[in-house]
N, C-alpha and C positions, 0 to 999 in steps of 0.2 A: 582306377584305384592305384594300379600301378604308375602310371604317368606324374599321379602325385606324390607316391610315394618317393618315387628320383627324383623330383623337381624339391620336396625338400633335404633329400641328403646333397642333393648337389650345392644347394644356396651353405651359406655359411653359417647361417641362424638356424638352420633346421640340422645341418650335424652337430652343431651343440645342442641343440634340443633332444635330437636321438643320445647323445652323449650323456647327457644329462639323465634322460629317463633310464636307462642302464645303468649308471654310476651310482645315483641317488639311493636307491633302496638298498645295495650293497655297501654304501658308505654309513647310512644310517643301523645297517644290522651290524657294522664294525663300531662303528659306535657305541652303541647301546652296550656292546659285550666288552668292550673296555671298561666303561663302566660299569658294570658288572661283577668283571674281576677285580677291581679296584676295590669296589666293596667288599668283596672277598676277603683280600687282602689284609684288609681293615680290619676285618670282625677276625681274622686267624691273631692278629696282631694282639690286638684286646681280649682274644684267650689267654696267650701266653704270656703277657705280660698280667693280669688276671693269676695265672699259676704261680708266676715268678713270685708274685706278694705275697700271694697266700702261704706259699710252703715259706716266706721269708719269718711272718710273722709268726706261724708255728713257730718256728724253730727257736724264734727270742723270749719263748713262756719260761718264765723260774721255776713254775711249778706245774703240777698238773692241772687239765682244765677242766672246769666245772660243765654243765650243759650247756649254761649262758655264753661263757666265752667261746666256745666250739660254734655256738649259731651267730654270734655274731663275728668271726672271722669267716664262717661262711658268707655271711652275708656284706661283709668290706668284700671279699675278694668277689662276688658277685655284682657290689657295685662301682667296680675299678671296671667290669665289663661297660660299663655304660646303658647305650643306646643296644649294643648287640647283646643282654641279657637279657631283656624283653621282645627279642626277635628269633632267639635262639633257644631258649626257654633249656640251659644249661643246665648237665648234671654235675655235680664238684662231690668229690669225694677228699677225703682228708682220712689217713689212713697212719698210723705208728706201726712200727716193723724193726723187731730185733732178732740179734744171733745170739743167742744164750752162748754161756760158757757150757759147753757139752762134748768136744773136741768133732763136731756134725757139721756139714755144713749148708741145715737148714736155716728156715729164718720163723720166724713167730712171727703171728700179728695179734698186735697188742689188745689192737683196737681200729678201728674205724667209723666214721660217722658220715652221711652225705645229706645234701639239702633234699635229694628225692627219698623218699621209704620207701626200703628192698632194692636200693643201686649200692650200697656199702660193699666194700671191697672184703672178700669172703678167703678163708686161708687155703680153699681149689684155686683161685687165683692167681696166687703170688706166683707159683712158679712159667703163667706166661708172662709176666712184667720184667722187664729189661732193669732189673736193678742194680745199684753200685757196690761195689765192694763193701760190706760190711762186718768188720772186725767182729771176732767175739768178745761176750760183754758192752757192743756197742749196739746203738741203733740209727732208725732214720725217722724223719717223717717224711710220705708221699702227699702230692696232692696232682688232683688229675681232673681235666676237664675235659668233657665232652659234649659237643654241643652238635647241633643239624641247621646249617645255614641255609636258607631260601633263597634265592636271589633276589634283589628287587624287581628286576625286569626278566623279561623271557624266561618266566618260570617251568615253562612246559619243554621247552627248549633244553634248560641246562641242566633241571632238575634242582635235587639237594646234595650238598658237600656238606659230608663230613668232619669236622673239625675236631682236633684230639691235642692235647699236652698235659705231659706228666712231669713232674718237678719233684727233684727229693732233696732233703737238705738235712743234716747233723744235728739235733739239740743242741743250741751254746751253751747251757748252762745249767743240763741236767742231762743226766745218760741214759734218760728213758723216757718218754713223753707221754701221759697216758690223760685220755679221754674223759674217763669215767666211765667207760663201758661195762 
């Protein structure tokens, strides 16, 4: 057994054979996790740009929005996700948040709305949310997604990642956006 075993690391075609059987499974697990992360990538991508629209097109309402218009900008900004909103099975929230005149510098919420029932952004909350300066008598709207990416491959391996983006953006054209909550 051994006689064979030297006889082919010695020939040329048997150290690339042994070369090979050693390289192969570790080139093919580099692989696979490239791709992987790529995918990743992708679907973090497709959130956040997913948030960017969502909170864009808040923020261009005249007026306030009926129920209609709040699910279906839930639902544009769900299908700007694509292929990773049916893999990811995303929560979006969509959230108004002002600072009253009160010389305080708390914040209200208006209102909030999400595509899950009982994920809506709650007024315990606000104060862990990294929010932007906002004037008194001004406000914002939030939108926030959160999603749980699977991998495609080596699911046991890599598990699930968490994906998260929160976007806020100013009313253009009204100083308070409200729901109809």
């Amino acid at each position: 057994m051994l006689r064979a075993f030297r006889n082919l690391i010695l020939r040329e075609g048997g150290a690339t054979a042994v070369e090979f059987a050693i390289m192969f499974p570790l080139m093919l697990v580099f692989f696979i996790n490239v791709i992987v992360m790529f995918d990743g990538f992708r679907a973090n991508r497709a959130l956040s740009v997913a948030s960017h629209a969502g909170s864009d097109l808040l923020s261009r309402f005249q007026e306030n929005l009926s129920s209609k218009d709040i699910q279906n900008v839930l639902a544009t900004t769900s299908a700007i996700m694509g292929q990773y909103a049916d893999k990811t099975d995303p929560v979006i929230v969509m959230a108004s948040i002002r600072n009253p005149f009160d010389n305080k510098p708390d914040l209200q919420l208006v209102c909030s709305q999400s595509n899950k029932s009982g994920k809506e952004l709650t007024k315990d909350q606000l104060g862990g949310l990294s929010l932007p300066y906002v004037p008194e008598g001004d406000s914002v709207v939030l939108v926030s997604i959160k999603s749980t990416y699977k991998p495609l491959l080596v699911n046991d391996l890599i598990g699930t990642i968490t994906l998260e983006d929160v976007q806020f953006r100013r009313p253009r054209f009204i100083k308070e956006l409200n729901f109809g909550c």
